[in-house]
MIDRENKE-351248 format. One record per residue (C-alpha): residue in one letter; x, y, z. Coordinates in steps of 0.05 Angstrom, whole numbers. Layout:
<recs>
<rec><balo>A</balo><px>X</px><py>Y</py><pz>Z</pz></rec>
...
</recs>
This chain:
<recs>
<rec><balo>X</balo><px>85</px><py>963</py><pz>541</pz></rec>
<rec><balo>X</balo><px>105</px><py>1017</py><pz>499</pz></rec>
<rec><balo>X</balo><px>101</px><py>1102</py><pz>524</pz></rec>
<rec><balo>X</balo><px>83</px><py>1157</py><pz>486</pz></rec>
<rec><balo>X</balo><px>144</px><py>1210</py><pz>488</pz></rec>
<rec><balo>X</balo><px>158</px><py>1250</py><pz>546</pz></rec>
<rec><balo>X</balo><px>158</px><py>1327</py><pz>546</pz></rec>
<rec><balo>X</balo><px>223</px><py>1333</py><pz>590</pz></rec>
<rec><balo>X</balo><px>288</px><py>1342</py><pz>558</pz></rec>
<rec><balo>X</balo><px>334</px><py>1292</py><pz>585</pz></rec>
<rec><balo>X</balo><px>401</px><py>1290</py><pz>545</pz></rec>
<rec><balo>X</balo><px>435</px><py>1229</py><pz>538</pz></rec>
<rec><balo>X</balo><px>493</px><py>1265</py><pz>497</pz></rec>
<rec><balo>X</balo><px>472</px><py>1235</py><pz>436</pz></rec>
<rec><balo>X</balo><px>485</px><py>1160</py><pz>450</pz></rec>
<rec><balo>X</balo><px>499</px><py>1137</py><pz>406</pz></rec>
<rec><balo>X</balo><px>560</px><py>1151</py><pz>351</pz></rec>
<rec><balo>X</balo><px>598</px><py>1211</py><pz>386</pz></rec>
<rec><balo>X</balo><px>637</px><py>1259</py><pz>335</pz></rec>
<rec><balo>X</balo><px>710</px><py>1252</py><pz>323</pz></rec>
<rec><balo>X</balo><px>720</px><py>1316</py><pz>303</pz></rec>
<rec><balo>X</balo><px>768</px><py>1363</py><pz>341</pz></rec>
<rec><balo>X</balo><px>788</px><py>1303</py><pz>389</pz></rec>
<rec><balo>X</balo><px>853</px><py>1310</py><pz>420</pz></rec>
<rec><balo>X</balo><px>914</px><py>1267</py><pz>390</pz></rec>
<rec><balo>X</balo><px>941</px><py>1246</py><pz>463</pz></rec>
<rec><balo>X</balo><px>863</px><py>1206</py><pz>463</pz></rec>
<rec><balo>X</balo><px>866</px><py>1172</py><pz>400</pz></rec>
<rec><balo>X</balo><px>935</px><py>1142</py><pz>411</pz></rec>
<rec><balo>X</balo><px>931</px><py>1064</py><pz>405</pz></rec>
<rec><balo>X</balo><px>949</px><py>1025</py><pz>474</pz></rec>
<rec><balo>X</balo><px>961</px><py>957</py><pz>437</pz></rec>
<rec><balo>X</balo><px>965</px><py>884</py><pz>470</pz></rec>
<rec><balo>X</balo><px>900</px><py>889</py><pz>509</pz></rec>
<rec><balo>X</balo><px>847</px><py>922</py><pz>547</pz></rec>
<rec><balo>X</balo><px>848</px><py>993</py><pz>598</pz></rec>
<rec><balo>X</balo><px>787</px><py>997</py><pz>629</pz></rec>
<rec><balo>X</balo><px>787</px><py>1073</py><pz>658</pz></rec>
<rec><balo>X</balo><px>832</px><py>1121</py><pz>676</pz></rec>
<rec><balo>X</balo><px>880</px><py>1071</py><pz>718</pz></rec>
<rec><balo>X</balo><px>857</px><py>1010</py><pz>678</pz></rec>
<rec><balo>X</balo><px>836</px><py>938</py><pz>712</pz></rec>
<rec><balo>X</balo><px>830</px><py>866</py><pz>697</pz></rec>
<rec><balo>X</balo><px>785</px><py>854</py><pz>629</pz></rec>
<rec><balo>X</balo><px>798</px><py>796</py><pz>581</pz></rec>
<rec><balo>X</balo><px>859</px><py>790</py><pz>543</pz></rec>
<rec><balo>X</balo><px>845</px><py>810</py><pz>470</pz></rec>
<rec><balo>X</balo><px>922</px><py>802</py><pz>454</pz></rec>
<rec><balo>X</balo><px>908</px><py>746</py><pz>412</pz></rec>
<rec><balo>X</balo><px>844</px><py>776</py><pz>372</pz></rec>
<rec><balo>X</balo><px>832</px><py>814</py><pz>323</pz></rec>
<rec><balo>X</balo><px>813</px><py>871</py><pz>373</pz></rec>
<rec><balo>X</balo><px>887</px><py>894</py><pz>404</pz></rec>
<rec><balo>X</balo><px>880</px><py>969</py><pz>408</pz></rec>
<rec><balo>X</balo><px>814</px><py>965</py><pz>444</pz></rec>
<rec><balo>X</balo><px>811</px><py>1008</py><pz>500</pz></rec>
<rec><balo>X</balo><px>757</px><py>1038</py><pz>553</pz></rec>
<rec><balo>X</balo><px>764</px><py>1102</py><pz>597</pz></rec>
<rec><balo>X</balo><px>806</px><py>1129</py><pz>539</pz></rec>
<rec><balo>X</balo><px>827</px><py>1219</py><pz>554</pz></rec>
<rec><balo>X</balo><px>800</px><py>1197</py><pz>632</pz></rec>
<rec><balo>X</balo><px>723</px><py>1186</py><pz>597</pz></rec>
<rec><balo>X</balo><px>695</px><py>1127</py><pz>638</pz></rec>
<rec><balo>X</balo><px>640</px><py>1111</py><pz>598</pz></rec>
<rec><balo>X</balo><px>690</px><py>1118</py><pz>532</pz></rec>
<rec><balo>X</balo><px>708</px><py>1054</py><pz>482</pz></rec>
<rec><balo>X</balo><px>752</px><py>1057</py><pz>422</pz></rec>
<rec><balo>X</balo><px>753</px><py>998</py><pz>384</pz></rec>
<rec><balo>X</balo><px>810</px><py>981</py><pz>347</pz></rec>
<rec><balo>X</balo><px>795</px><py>916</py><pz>284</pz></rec>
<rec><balo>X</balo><px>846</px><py>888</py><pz>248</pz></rec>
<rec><balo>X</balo><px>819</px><py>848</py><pz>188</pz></rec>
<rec><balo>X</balo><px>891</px><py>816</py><pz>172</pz></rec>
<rec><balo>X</balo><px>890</px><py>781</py><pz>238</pz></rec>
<rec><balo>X</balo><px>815</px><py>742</py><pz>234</pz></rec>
<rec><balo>X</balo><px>812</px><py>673</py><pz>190</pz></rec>
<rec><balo>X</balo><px>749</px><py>712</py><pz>155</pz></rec>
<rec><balo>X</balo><px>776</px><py>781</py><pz>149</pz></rec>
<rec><balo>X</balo><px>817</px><py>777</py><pz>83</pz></rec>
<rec><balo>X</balo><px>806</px><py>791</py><pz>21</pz></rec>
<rec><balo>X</balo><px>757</px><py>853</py><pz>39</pz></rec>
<rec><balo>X</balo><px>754</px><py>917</py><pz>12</pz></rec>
<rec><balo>X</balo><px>709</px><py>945</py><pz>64</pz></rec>
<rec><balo>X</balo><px>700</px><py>923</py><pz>137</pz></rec>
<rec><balo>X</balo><px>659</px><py>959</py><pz>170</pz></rec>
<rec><balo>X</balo><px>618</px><py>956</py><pz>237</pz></rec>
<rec><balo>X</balo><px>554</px><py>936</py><pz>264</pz></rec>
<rec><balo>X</balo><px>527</px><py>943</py><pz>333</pz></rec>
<rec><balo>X</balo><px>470</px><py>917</py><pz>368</pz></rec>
<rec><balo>X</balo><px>451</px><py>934</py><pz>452</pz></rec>
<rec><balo>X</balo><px>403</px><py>915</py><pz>499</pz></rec>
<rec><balo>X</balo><px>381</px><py>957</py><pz>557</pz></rec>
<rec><balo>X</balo><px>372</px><py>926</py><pz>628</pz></rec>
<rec><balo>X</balo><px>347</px><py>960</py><pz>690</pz></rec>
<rec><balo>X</balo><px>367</px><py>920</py><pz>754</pz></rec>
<rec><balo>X</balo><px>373</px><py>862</py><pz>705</pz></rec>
<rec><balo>X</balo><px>312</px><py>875</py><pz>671</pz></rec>
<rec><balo>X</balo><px>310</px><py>881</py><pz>602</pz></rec>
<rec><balo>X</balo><px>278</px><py>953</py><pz>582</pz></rec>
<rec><balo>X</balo><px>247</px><py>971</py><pz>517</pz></rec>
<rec><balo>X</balo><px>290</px><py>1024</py><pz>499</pz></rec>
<rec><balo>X</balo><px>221</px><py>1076</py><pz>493</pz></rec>
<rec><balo>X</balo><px>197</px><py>1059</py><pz>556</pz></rec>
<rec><balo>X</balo><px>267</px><py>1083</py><pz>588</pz></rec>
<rec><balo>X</balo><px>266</px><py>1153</py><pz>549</pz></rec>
<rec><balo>X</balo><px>214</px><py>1174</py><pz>508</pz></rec>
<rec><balo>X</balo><px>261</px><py>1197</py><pz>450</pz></rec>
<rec><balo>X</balo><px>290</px><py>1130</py><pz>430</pz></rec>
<rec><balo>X</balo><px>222</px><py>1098</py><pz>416</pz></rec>
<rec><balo>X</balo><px>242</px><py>1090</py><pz>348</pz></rec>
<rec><balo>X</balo><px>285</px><py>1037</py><pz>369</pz></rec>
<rec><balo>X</balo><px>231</px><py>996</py><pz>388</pz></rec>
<rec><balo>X</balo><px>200</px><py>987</py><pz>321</pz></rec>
<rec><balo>X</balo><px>255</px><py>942</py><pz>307</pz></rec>
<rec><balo>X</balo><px>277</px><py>915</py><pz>373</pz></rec>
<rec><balo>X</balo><px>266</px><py>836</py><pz>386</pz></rec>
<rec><balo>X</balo><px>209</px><py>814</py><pz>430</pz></rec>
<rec><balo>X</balo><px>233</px><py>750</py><pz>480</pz></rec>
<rec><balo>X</balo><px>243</px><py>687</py><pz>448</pz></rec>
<rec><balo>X</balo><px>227</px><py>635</py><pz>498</pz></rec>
<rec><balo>X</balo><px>271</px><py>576</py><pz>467</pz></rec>
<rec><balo>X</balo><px>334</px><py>624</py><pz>476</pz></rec>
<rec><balo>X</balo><px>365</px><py>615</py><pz>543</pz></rec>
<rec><balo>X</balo><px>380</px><py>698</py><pz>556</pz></rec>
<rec><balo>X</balo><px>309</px><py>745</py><pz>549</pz></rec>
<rec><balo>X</balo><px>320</px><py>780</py><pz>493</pz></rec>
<rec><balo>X</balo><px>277</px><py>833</py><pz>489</pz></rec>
<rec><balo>X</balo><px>289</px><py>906</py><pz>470</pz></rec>
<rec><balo>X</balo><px>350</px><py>887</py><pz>425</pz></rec>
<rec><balo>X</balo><px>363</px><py>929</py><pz>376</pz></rec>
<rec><balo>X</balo><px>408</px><py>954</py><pz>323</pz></rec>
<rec><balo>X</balo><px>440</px><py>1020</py><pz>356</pz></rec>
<rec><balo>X</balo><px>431</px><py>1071</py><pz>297</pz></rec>
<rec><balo>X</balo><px>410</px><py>1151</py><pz>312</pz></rec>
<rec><balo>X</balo><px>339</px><py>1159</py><pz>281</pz></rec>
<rec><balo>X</balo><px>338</px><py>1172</py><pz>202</pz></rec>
<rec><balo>X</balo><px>396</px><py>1131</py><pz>181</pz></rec>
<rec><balo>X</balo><px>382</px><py>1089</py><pz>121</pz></rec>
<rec><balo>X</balo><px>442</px><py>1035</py><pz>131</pz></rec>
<rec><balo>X</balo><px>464</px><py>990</py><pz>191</pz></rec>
<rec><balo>X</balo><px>533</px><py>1011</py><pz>192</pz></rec>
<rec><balo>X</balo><px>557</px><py>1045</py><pz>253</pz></rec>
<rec><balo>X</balo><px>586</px><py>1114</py><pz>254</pz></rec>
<rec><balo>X</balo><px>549</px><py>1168</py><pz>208</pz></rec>
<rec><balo>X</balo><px>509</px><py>1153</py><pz>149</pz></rec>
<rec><balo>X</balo><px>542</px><py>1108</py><pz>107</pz></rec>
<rec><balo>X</balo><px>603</px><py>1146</py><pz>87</pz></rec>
<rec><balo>X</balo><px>639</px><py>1119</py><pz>145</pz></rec>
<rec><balo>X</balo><px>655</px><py>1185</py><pz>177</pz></rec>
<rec><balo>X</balo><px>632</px><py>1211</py><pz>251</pz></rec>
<rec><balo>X</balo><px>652</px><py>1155</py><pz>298</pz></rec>
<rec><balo>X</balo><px>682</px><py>1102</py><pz>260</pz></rec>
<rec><balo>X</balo><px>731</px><py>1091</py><pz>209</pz></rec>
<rec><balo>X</balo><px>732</px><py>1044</py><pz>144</pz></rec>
<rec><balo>X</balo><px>771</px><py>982</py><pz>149</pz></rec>
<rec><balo>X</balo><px>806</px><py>939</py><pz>91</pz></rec>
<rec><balo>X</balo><px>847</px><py>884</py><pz>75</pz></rec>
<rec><balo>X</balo><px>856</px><py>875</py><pz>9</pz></rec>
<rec><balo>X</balo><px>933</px><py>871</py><pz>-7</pz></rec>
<rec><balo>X</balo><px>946</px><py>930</py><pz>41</pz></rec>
<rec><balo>X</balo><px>917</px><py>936</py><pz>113</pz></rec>
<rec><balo>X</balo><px>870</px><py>983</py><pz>149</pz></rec>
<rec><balo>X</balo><px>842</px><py>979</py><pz>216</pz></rec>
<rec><balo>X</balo><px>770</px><py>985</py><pz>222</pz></rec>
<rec><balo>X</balo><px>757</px><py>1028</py><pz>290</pz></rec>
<rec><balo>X</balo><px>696</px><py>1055</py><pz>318</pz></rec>
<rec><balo>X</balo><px>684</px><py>1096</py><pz>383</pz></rec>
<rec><balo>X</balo><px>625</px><py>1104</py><pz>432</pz></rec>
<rec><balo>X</balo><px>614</px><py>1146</py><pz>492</pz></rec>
<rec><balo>X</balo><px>547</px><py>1124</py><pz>522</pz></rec>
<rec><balo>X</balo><px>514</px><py>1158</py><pz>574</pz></rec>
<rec><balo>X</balo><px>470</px><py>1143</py><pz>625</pz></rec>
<rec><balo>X</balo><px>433</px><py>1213</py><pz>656</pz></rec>
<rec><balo>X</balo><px>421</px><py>1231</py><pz>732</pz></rec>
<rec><balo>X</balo><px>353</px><py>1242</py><pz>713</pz></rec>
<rec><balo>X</balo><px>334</px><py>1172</py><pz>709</pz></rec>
<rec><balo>X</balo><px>360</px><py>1156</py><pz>773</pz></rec>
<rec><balo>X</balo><px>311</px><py>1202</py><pz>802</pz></rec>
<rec><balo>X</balo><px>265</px><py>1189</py><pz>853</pz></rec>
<rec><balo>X</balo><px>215</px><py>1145</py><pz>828</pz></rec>
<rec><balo>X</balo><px>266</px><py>1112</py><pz>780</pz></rec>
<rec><balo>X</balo><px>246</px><py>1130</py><pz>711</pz></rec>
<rec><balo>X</balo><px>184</px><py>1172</py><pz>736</pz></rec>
<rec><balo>X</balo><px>213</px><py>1235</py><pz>714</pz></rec>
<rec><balo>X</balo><px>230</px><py>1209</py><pz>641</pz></rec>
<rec><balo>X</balo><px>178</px><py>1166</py><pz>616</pz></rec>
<rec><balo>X</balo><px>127</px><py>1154</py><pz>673</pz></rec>
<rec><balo>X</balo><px>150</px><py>1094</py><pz>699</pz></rec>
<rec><balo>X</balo><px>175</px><py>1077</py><pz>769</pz></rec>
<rec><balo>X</balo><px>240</px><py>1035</py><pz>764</pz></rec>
<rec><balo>X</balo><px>269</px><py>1057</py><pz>828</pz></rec>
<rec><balo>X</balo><px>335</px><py>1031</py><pz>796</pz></rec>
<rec><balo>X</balo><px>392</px><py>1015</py><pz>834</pz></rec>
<rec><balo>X</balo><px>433</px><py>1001</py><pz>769</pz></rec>
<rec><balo>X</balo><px>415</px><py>1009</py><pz>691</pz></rec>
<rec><balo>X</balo><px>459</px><py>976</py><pz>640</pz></rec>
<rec><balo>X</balo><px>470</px><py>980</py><pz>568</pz></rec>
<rec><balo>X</balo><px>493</px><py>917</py><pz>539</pz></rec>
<rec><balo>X</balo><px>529</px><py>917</py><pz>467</pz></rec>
<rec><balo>X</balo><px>555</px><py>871</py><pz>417</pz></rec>
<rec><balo>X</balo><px>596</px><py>897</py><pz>349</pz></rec>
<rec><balo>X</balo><px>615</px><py>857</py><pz>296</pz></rec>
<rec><balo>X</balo><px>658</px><py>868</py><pz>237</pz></rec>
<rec><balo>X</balo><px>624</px><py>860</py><pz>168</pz></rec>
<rec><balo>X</balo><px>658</px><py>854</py><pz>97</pz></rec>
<rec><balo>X</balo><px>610</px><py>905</py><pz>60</pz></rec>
<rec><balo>X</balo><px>650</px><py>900</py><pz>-9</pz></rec>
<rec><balo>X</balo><px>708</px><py>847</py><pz>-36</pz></rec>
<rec><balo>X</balo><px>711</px><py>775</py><pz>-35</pz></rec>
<rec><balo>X</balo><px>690</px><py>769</py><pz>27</pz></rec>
<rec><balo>X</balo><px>629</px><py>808</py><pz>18</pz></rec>
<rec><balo>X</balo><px>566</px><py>795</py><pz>63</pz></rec>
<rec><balo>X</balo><px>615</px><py>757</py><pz>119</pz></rec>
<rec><balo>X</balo><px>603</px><py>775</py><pz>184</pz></rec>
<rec><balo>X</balo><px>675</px><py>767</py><pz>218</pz></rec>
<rec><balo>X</balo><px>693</px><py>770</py><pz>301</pz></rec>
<rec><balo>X</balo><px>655</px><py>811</py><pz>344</pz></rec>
<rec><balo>X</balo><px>669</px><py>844</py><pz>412</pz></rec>
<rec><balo>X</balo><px>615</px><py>851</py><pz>470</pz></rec>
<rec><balo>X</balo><px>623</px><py>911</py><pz>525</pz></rec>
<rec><balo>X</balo><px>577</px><py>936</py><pz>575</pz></rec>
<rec><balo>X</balo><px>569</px><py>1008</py><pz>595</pz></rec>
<rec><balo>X</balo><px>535</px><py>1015</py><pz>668</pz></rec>
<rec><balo>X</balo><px>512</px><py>1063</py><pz>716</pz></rec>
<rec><balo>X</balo><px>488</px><py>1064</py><pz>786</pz></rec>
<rec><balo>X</balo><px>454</px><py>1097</py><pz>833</pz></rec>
<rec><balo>X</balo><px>517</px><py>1104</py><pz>883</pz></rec>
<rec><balo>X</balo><px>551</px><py>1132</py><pz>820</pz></rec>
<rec><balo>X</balo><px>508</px><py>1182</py><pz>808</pz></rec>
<rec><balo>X</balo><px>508</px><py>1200</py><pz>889</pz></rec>
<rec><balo>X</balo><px>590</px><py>1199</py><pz>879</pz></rec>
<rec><balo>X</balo><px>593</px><py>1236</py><pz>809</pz></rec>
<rec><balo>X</balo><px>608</px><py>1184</py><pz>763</pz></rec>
<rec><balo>X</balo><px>595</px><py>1175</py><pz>695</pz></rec>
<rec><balo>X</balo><px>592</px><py>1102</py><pz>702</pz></rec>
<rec><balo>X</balo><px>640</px><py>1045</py><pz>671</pz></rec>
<rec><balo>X</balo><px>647</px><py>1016</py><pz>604</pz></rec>
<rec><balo>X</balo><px>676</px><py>951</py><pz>591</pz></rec>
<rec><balo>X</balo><px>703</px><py>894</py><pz>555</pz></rec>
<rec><balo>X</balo><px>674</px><py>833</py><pz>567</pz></rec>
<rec><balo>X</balo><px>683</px><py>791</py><pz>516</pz></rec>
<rec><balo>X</balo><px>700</px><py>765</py><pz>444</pz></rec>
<rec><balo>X</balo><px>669</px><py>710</py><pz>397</pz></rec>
<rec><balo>X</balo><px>681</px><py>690</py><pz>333</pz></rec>
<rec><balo>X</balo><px>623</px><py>701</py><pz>298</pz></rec>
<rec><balo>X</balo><px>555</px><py>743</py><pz>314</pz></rec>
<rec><balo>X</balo><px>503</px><py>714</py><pz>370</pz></rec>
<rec><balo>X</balo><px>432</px><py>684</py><pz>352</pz></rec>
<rec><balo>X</balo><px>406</px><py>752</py><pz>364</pz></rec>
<rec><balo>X</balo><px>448</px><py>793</py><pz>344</pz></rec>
<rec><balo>X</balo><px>424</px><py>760</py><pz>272</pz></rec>
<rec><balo>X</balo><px>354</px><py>773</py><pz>287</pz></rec>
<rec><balo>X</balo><px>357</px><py>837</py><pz>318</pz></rec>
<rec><balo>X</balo><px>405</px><py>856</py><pz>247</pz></rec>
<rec><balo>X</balo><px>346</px><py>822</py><pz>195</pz></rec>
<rec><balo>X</balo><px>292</px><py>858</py><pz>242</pz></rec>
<rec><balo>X</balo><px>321</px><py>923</py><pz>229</pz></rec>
<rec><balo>X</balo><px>345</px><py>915</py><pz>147</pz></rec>
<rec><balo>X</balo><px>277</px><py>887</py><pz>136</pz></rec>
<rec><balo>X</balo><px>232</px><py>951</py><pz>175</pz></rec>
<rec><balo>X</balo><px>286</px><py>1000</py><pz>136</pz></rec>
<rec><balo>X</balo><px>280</px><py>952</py><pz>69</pz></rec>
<rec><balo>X</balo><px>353</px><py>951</py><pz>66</pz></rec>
<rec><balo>X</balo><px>389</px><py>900</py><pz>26</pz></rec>
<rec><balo>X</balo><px>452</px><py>878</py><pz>61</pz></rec>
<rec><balo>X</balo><px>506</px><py>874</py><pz>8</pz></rec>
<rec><balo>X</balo><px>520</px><py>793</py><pz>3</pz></rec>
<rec><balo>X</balo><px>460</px><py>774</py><pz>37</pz></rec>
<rec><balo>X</balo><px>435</px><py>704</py><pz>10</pz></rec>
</recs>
């Protein structure tokens, strides 16, 4: 059921695409050979042998922080390319629910003009998947508009070597843990113990041989609970996962949005 827009300003600091701008240098340092999941780190998959080493969460004590790290020359699809950039898709669940991103905060109703309704041969719901893109952009590519500035950074691999990266800092308000659940945001009463924002983002050769080639992707959660909010926590983003090419709907959820924007993806067939 989609809302109409609520009149309360809630801000969820701009999820998503964060500036890099004026970042300090001691929390852009690479941590290679794995995975730190907050400030003291914990036990996450081993990306060691992926094309993801450098990817980090909590990163300058920020919880709900990721910084991935890409590196083309280490995936069987990633060279040559003269452009990797990346894409992201996320899913919003509340106690396990999944949320039409509208319905959680009137603002990002856009989203749900190209988010996937459930398909019922698919073993997970889908619903409310989307490509996560600030309203107005005119490309899929994560970080700015395009240009590959703001959160992310151009990747190659085309006789010399560049890391793709990206960063995210999602964030989940107190406001919609308010009594009532959502009832102060959008009019609806999730009395949520726990809301979760589930991503996946996949590297994509937009110029080169390689062009149109969708190469690994990485999948992270971001979450927030109720007994974080009463304890002052931002909440947790982490790593949970890597695959070697892009989920069934993370393809649909990717055509749903270049078709509504009448993008053409460069190397699409």
């Amino acid at each position: 059921m989609r809302r109409s827009k609520s009149n309360e300003e809630v801000d969820p600091q701009q999820h998503s695409e964060p500036r890099k701008k004026n970042t300090p240098r001691t929390e852009i340092e690479e941590v290679l050979g794995g995975v730190v999941v907050g400030p003291e780190g914990g036990d996450q998959p081993n990306l060691v042998e992926t094309p993801f080493e450098g990817t980090t969460t909590g990163r300058g004590g920020r919880s709900n922080r990721i910084d991935i790290t890409f590196d083309p020359a280490k995936s069987e699809a990633g060279c040559p390319c003269e452009r990797v950039r990346f894409i992201q898709v996320m899913q919003i669940l509340i106690d396990g629910t999944p949320v039409d991103a509208g319905d959680l905060y009137g603002p990002w109703e856009y989203r749900d003009n190209t988010a996937l309704d459930d398909d019922p041969e698919t073993e997970k719901d889908e619903t409310s998947t989307h490509v996560d893109r600030l309203p107005g952009r005119k490309e899929p590519y994560y970080g700015g508009n395009g240009a590959g500035t703001g959160a992310s950074v151009v990747g190659s691999c085309n006789g010399t070597t560049t890391r793709a990266t990206m960063q995210d800092v999602p964030n989940i308000p107190n406001a919609w843990f308010a009594p009532g659940g959502g009832d102060s945001v959008s009019g609806n009463d999730w009395n949520a113990n726990e809301i979760v924002f589930e991503f996946e983002a996949c590297a994509f050769c937009e110029a080169g041989e390689r062009v149109g080639q969708f190469m690994e992707c990485v999948k992270w959660v971001y979450r927030r609970t109720a007994a974080d909010v009463a304890a002052g926590n931002r909440g947790t983003a982490e790593v949970t996962g890597t695959a070697s090419k892009p989920s069934k709907a993370y393809d649909r959820a990717v055509k749903q949005w270049i078709d509504a924007r009448n993008f053409d993806l460069p190397g699409a067939q």
